[in-house]
C-alpha positions in Angstrom: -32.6 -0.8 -16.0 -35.7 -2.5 -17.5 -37.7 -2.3 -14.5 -37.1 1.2 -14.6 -38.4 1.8 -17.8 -40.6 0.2 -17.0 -41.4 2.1 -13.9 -41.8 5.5 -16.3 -43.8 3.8 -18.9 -46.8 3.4 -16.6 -46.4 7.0 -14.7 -46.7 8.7 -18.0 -49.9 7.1 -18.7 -51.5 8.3 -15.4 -50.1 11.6 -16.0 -51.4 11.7 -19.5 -55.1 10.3 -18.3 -55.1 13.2 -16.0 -53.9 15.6 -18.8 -56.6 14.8 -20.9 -59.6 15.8 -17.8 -57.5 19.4 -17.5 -59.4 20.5 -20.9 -62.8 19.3 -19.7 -62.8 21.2 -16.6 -61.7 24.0 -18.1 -64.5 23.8 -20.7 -67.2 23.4 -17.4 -65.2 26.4 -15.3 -65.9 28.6 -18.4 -69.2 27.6 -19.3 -70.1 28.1 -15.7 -69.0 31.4 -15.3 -70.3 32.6 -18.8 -73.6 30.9 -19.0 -74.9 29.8 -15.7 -74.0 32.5 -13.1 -74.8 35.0 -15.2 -78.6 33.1 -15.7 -78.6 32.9 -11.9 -78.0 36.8 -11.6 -80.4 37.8 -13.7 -83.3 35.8 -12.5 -82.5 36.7 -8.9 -82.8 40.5 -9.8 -86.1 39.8 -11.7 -87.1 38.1 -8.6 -86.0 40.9 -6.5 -87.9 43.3 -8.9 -91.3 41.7 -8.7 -91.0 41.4 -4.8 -90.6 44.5 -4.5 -93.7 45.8 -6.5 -95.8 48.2 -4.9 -99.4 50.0 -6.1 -98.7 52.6 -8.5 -95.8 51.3 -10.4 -95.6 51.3 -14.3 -94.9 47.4 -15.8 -95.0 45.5 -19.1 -95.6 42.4 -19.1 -94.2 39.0 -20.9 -97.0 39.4 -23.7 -96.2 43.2 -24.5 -98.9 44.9 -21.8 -98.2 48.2 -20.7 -99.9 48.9 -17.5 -99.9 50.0 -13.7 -99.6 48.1 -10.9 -103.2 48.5 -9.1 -103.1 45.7 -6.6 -100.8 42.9 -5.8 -101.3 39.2 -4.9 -99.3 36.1 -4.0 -99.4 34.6 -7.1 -101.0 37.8 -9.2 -101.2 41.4 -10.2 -104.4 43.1 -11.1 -103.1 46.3 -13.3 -104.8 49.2 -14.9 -104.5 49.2 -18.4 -105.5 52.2 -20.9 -109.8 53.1 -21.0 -109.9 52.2 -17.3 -109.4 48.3 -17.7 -108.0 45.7 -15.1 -106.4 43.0 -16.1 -105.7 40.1 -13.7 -101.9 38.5 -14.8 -99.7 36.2 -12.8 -96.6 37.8 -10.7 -94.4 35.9 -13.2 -95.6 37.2 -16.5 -94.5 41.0 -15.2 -91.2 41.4 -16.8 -90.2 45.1 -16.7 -90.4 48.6 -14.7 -91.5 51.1 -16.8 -90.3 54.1 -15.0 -87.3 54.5 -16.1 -88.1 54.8 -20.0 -88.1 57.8 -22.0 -91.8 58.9 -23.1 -93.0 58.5 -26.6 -93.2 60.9 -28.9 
């Protein structure tokens, strides 16, 4: 009867070590799937967006330029700017298509 007791004693502490790792993975599945693949997504479409640049299109970049697209690079974009100006930016500083937006009034 004591070895028994024993016996149970020493099963409930593995089940309890293992009980106490359930939270922490749930904590990791979570933040995964709220943080991280979400991250993933988005940088794959911006990826996907300035891939698939062409001559012509409208852009803003990370600093707040509003330009077109006048030639693209490997590594670079020259765009037109307002007056007639190029300016010369890097492929990953182009952060938006400006197509879509309403005019300003």
């Amino acid at each position: 009867m004591n070895t028994l007791f024993i016996a149970l004693q020493a099963s409930g502490a593995q089940g309890s070590a293992w009980g106490s790792f359930i939270p922490l993975i749930l904590i990791i599945v979570v933040f995964w799937f709220f943080m991280i693949r979400p991250q993933m997504k988005r940088q794959k479409e911006l990826k996907n967006f300035r891939d698939s640049l062409k001559k012509g299109d409208k852009i803003v970049t990370t600093g707040g330029i509003y330009g077109k697209v006048q030639e693209i690079g490997d590594y670079y974009i020259i765009m037109e700017v307002e007056g007639q100006n190029h300016l010369k930016v890097d492929k990953s500083a182009v952060i938006k298509d400006m197509t879509d937006a309403a005019p300003a009034k």
